[in-house]
VOPAGU-2260 file (C-alpha; in pm, 1 decimal, decimal comma):
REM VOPAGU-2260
SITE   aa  ch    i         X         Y         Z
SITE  UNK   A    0    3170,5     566,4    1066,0
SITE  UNK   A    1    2869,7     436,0    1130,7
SITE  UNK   A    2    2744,4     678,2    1372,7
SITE  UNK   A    3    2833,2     967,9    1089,9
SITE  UNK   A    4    2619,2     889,4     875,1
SITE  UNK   A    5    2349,9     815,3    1081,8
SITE  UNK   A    6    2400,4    1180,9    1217,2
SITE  UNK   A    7    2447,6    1293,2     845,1
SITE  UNK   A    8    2078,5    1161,3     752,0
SITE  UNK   A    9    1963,5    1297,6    1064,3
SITE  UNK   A   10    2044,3    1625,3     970,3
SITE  UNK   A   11    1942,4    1607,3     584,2
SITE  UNK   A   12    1588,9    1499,3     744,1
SITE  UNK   A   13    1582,7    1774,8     928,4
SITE  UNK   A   14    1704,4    2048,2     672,9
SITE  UNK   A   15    1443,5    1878,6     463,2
SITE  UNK   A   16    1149,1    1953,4     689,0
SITE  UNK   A   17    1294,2    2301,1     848,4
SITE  UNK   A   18    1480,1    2401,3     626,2
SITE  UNK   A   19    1203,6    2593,9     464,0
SITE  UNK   A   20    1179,7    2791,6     728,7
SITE  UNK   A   21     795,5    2605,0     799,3
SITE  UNK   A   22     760,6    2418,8    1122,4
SITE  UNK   A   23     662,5    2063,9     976,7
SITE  UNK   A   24     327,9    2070,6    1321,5
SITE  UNK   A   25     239,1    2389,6    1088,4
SITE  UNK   A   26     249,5    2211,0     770,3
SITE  UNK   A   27     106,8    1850,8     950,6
SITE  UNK   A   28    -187,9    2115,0    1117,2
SITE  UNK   A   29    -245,4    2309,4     803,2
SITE  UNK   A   30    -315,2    1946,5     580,8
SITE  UNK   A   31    -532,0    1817,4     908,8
SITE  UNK   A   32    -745,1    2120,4     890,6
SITE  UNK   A   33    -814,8    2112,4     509,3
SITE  UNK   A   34    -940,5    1776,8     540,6
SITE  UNK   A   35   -1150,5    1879,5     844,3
SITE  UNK   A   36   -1242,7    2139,9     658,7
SITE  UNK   A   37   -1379,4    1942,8     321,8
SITE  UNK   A   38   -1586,8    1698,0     571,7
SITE  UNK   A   39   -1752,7    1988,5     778,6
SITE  UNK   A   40   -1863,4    2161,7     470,3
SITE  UNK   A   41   -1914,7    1859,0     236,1
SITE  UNK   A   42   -1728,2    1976,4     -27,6
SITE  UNK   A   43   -1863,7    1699,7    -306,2
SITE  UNK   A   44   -1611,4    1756,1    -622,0
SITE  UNK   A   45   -1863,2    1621,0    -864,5
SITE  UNK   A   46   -2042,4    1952,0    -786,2
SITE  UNK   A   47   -1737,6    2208,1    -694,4
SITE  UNK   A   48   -1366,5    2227,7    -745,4
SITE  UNK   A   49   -1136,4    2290,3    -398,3
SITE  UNK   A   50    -810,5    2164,4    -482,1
SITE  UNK   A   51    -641,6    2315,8    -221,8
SITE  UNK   A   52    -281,9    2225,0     -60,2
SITE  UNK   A   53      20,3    2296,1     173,2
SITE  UNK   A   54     377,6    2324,8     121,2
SITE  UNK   A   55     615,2    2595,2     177,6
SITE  UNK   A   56     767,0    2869,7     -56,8
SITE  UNK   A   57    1057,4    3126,9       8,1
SITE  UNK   A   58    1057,5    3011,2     388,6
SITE  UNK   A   59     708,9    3070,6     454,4
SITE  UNK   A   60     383,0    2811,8     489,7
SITE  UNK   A   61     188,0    2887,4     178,1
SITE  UNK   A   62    -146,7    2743,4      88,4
SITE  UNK   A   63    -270,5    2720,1    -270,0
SITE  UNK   A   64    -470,5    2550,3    -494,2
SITE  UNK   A   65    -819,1    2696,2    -673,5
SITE  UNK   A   66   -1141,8    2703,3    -545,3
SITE  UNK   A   67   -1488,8    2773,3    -755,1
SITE  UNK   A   68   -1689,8    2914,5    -488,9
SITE  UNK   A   69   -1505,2    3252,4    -331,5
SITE  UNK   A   70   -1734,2    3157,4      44,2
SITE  UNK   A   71   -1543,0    2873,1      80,4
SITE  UNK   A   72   -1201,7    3006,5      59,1
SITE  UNK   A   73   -1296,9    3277,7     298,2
SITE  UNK   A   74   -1431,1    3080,5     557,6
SITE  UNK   A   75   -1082,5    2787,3     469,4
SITE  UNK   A   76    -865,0    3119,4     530,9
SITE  UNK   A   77   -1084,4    3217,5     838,5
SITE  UNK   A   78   -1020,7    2848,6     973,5
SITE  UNK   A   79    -617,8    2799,8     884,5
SITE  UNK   A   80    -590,7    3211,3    1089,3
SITE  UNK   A   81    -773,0    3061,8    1405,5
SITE  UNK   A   82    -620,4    2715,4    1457,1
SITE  UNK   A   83    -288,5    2775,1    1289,9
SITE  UNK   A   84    -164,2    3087,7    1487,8
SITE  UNK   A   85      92,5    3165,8    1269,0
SITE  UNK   A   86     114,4    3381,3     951,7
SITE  UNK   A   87      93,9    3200,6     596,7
SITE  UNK   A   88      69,4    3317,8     174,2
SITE  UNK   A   89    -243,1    3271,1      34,4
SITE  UNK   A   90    -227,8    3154,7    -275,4
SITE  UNK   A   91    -560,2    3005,6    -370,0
SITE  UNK   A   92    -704,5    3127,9    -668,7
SITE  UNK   A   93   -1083,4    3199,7    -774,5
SITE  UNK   A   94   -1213,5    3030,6   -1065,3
SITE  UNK   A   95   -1266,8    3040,4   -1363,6
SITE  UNK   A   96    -842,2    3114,8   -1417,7
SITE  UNK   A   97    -733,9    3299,2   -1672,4
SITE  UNK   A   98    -721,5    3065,1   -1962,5
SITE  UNK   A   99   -1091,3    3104,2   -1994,3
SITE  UNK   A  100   -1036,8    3506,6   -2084,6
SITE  UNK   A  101   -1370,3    3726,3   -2046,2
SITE  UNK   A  102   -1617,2    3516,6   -2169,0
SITE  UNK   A  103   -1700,3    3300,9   -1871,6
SITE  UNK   A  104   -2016,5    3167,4   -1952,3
SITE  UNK   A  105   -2148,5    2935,9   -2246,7
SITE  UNK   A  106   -2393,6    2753,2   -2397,5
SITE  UNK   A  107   -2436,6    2445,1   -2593,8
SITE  UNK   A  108   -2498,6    2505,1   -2909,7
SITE  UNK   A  109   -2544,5    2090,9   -3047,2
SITE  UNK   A  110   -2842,4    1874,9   -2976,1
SITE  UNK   A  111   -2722,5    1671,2   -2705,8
SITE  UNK   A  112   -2323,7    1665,4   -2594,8
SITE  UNK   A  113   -2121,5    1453,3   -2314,2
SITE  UNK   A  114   -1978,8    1579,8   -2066,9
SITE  UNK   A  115   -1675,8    1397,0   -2011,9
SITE  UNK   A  116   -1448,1    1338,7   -1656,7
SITE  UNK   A  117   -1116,9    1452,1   -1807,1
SITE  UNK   A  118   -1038,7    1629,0   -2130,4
SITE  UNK   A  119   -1016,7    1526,0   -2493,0
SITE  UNK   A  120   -1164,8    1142,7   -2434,2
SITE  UNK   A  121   -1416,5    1038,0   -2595,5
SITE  UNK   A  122   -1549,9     677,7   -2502,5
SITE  UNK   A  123   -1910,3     653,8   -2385,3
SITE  UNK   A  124   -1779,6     504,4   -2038,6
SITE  UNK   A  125   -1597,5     818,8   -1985,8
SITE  UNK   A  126   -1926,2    1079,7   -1957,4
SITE  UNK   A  127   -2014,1    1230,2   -1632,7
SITE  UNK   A  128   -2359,0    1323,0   -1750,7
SITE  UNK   A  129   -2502,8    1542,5   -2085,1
SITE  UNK   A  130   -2588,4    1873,3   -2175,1
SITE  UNK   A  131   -2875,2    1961,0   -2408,6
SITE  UNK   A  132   -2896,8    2244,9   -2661,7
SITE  UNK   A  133   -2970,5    2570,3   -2506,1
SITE  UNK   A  134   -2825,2    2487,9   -2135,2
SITE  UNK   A  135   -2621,6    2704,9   -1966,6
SITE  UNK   A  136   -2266,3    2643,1   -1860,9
SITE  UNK   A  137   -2004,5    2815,3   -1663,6
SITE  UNK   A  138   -1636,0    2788,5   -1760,6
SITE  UNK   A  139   -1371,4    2740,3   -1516,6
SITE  UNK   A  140   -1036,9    2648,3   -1691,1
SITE  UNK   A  141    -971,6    2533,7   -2062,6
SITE  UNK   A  142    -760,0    2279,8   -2206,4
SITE  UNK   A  143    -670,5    2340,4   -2525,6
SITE  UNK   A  144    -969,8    2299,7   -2728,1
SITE  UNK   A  145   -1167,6    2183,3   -2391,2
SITE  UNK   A  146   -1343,4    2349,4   -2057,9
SITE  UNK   A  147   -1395,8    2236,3   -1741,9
SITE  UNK   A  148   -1761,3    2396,7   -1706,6
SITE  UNK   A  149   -1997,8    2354,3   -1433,5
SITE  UNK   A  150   -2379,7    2285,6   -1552,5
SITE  UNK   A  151   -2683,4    2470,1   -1402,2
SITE  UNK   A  152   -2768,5    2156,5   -1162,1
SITE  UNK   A  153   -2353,8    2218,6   -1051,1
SITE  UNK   A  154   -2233,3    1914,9   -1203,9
SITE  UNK   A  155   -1902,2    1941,9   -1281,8
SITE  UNK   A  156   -1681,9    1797,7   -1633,0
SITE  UNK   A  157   -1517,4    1848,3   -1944,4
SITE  UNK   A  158   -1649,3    1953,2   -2240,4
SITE  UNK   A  159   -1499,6    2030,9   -2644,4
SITE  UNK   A  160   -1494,8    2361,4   -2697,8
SITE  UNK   A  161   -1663,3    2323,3   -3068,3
SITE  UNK   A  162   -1990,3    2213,1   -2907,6
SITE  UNK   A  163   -2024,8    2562,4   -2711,6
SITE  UNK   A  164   -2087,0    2931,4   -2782,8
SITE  UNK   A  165   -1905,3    3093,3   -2522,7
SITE  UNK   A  166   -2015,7    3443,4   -2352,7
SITE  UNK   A  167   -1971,5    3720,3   -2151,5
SITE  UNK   A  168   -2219,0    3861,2   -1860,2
SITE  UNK   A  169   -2334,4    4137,1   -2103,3
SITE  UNK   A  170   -2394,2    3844,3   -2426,4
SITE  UNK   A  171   -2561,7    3609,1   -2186,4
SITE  UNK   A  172   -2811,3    3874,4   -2060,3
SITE  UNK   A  173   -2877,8    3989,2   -2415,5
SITE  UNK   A  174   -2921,7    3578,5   -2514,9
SITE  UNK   A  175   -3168,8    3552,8   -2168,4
SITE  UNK   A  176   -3317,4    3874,9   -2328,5
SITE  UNK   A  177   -3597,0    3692,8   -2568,5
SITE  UNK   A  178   -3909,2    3463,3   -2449,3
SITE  UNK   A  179   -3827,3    3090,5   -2422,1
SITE  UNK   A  180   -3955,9    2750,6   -2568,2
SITE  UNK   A  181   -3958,3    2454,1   -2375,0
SITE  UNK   A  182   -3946,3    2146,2   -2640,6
SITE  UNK   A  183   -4239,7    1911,8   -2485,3
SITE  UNK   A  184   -4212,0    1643,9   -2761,7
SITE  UNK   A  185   -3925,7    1355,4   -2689,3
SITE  UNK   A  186   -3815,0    1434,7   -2988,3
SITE  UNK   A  187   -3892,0    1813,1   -3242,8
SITE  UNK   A  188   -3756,0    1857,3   -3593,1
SITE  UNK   A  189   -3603,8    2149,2   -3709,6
SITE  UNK   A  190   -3723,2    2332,9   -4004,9
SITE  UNK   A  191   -3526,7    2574,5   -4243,7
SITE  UNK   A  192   -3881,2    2750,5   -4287,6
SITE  UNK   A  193   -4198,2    2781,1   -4168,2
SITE  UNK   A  194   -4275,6    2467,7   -4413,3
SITE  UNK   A  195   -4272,7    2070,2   -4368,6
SITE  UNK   A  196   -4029,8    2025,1   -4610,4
SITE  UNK   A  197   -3766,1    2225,2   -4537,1
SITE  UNK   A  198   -3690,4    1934,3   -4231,5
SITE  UNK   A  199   -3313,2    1911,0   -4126,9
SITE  UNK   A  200   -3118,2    1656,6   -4010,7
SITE  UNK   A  201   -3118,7    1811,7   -3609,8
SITE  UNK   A  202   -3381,7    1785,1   -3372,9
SITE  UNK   A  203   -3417,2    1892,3   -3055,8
SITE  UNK   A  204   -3471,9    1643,4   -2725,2
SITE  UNK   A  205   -3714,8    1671,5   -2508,2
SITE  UNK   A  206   -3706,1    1965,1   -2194,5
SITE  UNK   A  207   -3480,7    2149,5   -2443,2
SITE  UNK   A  208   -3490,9    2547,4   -2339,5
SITE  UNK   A  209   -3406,0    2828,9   -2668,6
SITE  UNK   A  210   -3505,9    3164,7   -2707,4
SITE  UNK   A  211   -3795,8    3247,4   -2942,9
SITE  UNK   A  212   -3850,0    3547,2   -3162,3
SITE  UNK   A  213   -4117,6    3481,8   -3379,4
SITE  UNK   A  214   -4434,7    3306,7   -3403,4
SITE  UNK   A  215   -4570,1    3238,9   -3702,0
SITE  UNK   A  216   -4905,6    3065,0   -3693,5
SITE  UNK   A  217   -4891,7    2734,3   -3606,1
SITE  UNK   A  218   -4483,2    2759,0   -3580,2
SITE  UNK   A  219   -4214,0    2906,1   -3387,0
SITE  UNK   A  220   -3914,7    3032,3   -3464,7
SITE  UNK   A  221   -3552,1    2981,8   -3263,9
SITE  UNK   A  222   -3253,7    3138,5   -3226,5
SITE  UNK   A  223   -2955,0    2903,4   -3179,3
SITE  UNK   A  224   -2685,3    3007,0   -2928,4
SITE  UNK   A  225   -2486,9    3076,6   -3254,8
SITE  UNK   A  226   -2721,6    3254,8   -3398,0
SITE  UNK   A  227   -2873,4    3088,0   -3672,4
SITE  UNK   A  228   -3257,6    3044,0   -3635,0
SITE  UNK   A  229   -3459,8    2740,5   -3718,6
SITE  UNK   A  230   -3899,6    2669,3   -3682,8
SITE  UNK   A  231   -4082,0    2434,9   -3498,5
SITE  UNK   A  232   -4337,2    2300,3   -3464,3
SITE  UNK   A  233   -4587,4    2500,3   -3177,9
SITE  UNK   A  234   -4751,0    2183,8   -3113,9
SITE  UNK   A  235   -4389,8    2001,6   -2993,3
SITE  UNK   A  236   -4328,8    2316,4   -2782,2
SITE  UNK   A  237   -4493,3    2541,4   -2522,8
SITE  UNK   A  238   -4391,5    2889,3   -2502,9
SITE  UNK   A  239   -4335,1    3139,8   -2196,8
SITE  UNK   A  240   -4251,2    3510,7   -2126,0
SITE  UNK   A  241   -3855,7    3422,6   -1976,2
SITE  UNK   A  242   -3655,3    3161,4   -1903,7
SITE  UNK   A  243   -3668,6    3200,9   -1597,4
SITE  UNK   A  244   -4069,5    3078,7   -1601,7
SITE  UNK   A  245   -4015,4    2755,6   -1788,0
SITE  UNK   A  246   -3955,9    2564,4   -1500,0
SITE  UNK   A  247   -4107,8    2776,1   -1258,9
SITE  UNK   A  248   -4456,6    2595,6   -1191,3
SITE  UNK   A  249   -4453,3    2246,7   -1004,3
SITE  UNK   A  250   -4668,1    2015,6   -1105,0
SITE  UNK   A  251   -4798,5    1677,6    -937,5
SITE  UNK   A  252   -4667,1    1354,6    -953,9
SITE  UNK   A  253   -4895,9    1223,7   -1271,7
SITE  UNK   A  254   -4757,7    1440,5   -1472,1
SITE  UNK   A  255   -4395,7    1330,6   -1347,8
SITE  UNK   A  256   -4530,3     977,5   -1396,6
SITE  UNK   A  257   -4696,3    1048,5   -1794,2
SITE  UNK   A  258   -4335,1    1180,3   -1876,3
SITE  UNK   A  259   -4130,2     904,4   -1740,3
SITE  UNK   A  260   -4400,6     651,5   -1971,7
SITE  UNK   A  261   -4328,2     803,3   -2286,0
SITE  UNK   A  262   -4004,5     670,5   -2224,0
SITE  UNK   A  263   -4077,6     274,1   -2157,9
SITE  UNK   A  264   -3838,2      89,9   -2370,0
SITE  UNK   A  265   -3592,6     340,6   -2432,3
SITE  UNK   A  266   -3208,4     155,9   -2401,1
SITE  UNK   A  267   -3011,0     247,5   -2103,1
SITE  UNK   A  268   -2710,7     459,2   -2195,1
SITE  UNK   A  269   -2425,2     544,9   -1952,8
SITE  UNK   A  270   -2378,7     928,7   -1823,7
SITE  UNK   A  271   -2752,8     952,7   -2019,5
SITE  UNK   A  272   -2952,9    1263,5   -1958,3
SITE  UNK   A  273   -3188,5    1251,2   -2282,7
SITE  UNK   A  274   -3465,9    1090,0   -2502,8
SITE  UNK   A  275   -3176,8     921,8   -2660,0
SITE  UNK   A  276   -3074,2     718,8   -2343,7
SITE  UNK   A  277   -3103,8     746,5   -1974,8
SITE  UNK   A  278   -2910,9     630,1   -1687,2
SITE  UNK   A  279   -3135,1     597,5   -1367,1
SITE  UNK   A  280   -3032,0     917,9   -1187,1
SITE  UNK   A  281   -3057,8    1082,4   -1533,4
SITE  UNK   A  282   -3403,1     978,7   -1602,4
SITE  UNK   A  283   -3573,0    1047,5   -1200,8
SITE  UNK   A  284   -3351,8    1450,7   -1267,7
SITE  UNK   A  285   -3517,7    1474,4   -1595,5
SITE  UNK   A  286   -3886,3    1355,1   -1501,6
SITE  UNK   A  287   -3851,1    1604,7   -1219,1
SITE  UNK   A  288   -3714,6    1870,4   -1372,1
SITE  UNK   A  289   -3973,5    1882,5   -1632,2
SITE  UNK   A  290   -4261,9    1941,8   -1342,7
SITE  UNK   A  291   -4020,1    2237,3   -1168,9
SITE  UNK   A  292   -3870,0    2031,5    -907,7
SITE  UNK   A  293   -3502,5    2040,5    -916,3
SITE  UNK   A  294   -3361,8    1704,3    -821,9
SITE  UNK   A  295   -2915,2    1673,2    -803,2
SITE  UNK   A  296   -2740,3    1482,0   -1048,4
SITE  UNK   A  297   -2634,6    1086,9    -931,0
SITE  UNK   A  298   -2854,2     847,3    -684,9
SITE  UNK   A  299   -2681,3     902,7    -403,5
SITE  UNK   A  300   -2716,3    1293,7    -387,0
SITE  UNK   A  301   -3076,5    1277,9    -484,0
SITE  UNK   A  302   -3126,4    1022,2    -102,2
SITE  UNK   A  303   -3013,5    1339,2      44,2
SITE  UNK   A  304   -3288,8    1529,7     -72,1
SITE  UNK   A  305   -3668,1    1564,7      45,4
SITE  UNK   A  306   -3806,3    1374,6     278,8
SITE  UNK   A  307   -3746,7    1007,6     405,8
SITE  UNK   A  308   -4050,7     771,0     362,1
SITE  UNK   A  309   -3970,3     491,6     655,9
SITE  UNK   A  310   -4166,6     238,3     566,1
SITE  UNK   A  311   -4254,1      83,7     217,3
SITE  UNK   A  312   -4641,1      42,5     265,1
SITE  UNK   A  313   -4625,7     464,6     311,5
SITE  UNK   A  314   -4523,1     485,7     -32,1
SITE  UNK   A  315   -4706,2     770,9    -255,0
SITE  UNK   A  316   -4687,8     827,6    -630,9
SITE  UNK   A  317   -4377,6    1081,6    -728,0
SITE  UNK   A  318   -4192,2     933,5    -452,2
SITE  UNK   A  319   -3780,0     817,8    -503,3
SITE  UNK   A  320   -3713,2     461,8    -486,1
SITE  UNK   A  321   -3345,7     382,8    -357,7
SITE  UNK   A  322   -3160,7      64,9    -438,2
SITE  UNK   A  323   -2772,3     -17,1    -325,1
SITE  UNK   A  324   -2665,8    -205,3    -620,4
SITE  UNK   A  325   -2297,5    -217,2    -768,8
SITE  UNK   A  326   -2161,9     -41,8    -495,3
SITE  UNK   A  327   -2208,2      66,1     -98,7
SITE  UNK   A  328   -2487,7     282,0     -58,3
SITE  UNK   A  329   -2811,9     430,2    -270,4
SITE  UNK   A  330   -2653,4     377,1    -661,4
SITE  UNK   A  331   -2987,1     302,7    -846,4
SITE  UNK   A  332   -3318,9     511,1    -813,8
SITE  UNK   A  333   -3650,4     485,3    -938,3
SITE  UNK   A  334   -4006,1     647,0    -954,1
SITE  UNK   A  335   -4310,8     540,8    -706,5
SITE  UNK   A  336   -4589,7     476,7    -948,1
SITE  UNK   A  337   -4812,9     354,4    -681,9
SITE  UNK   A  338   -4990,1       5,7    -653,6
SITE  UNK   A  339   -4645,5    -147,3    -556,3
SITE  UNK   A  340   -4512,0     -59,4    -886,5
SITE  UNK   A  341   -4190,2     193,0    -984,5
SITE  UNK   A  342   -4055,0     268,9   -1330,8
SITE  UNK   A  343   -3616,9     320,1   -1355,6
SITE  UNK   A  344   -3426,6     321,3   -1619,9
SITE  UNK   A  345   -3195,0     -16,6   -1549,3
SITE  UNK   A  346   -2968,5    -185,5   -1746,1
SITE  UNK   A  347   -3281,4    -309,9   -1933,7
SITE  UNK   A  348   -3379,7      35,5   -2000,6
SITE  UNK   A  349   -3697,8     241,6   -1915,1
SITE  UNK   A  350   -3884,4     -19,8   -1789,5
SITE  UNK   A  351   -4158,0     -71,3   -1463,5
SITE  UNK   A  352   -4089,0    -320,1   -1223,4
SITE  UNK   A  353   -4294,8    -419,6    -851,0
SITE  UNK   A  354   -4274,8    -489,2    -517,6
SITE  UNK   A  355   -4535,9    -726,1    -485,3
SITE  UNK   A  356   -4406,2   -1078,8    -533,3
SITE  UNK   A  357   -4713,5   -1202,1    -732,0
SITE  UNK   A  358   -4669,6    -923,1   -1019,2
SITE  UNK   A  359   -4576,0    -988,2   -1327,7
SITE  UNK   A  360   -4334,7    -698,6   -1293,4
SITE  UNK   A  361   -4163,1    -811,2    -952,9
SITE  UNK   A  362   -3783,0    -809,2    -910,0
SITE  UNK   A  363   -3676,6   -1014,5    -666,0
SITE  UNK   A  364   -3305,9    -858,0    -769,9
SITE  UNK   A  365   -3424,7    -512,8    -679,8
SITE  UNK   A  366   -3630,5    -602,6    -382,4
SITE  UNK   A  367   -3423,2    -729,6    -170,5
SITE  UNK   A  368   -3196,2    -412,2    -266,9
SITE  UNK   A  369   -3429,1    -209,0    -153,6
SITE  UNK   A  370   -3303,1      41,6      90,9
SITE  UNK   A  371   -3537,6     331,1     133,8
SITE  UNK   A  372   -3727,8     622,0     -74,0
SITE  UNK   A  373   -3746,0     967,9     -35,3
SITE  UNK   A  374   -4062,7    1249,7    -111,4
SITE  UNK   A  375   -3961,1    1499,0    -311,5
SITE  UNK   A  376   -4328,1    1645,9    -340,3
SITE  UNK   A  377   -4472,1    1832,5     -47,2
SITE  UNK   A  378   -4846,7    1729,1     -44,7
């Protein structure tokens, strides 16, 4: 009896695995080569979607999933052809899926939103990072009321729909159409009119990009992604042809340093991105980004960038400051302000702290946790 049903599992394993029709070395090779596959290309999902997997349908190995960058599913297909050598149903889709509809492109239309690492939550610990007025999104899938969108610097989350003016290729060129402010001040007010009293309750953060189609004297005026059109000030703004020229000139590293000093004092904020709040990676992007250097989103993507600095005592102003902290690995990061000092945004806020152990400033926290820096600025 015993023997029975020991062959009777045998077999149900078996129909289980070939019953299909798909060889389970096919199925075992296929999932072996995905992962290969994600480590050779360094597929990093905080800055592209691959959700790709194996199984079987209708007797045949199928592979699907979604991808957001076409390239990599033709060079995954390329891959599975060569070391599979047997014939399997693609069924990976391109992104952005059809729940988005035409419009595939938005932009935020509020002063400063979350974005957040799964839809409809709303808790500060939740964020991935922020989005500022005027920034430009792509949408990948929706969720009810939500999108997963991708930002310009490729980070990747979930945003609510109400805080967005969606678009299609044709809107989005017409929106890209006008000249564009850059808001220099941390903070501009928005005006009704071309007056001082006709102040709203909105301003506009710092490094804030909108189209402008008037300027009247000492004021300009801005369209909103929705359309509605607001002044400011010219003196918190600076004004150039396109868009496309905002960030377009580098500058050196004092001016990186003057804009990371307005910010002294300013709390630390989780996810932060703005003059309302920082995290560290946050504040080194946005200090970049405002003298045309394009730096990734989070610590650890931002030590893969430049140019490693080997030793401390080679240290130049504008350089990145790496720290392992609450976890393995470069997770804090700081500015190079020169005479042994750097200014972060830690958890006591914007502050500057040394490397020299008879300053005032020294951390002996952050010293010793120390683990590199990187140049950023070609000199």
């Amino acid at each position: 009896m015993m023997k029975k049903l020991t062959l009777i599992c045998l077999i149900l394993i078996a129909i289980s695995f070939f019953g299909s029709g798909v060889a389970v070395e096919s199925l075992e090779l296929a999932k072996k080569q995905i992962e290969l596959f994600k480590k050779e290309f360094k597929i990093e999902p905080r800055e592209m979607l691959f959700n790709v997997t194996v199984g079987s349908e209708d007797g045949k190995l199928t592979i699907f999933g979604d991808v957001s960058e076409p390239k990599l599913k033709e060079s995954l297909l390329e891959r599975l052809r060569t070391a599979l050598q047997v014939s399997f149903e693609d069924k990976i889709k391109i992104l952005p899926d059809e729940s988005v509809g035409e419009k595939i492109f938005a932009v935020v239309n509020v002063d400063v939103v979350n974005l957040m690492d799964a839809p409809r939550r709303t808790l500060q610990k939740n964020a991935v990072t922020q989005a500022r007025m005027g920034d430009i999104l792509k949408l990948f899938k929706r969720d009810g009321d939500w999108y997963l969108v991708q930002m310009e610097d490729s980070y990747i989350g979930w945003i609510d729909g109400s805080k967005i003016v969606s678009m299609n290729e044709i809107e989005l060129k017409e929106y890209l159409s006008a000249p564009f402010v850059l808001i220099v001040s941390k903070f501009a007010q928005l005006y009704r009119e071309a007056d001082p009293t006709s102040a709203i309750e909105t301003k506009l953060v710092q490094g804030t990009t909108l189209p402008c189609v008037e300027v009247k004297g000492e004021w300009l005026k801005l369209r909103l992604p929705d359309q509605r059109e607001f002044f400011v000030r010219m003196s918190d703004a600076q004004l150039f042809e396109n868009r496309e020229k905002v960030f377009a000139t580098q500058k050196g590293a004092d001016y990186i340093i003057e804009i990371a000093k307005q910010h002294l004092g300013l709390p630390y904020l989780w996810a932060g991105t703005t003059s309302y709040g920082f995290d560290c990676s946050g504040f080194t992007q946005f200090c970049f980004k405002m003298a045309g250097y394009f730096l990734r989103r989070d610590a650890d993507m931002q030590y893969e960038q430049g140019e490693p600095v080997l030793d401390r005592k080679d240290l130049k102003m504008g350089d990145l400051v790496f720290f392992q902290t609450y976890k393995a690995g470069p997770s804090h990061v700081g500015i190079y302000i020169g005479n042994m000092k750097y200014i972060h945004s830690g958890s006591k806020g914007v502050a500057i702290n040394s490397f020299d152990p008879n300053d005032p400033d020294y951390s002996a926290d952050l010293d010793r946790k120390y683990i590199g820096a990187r140049r950023i600025i070609q000199r």
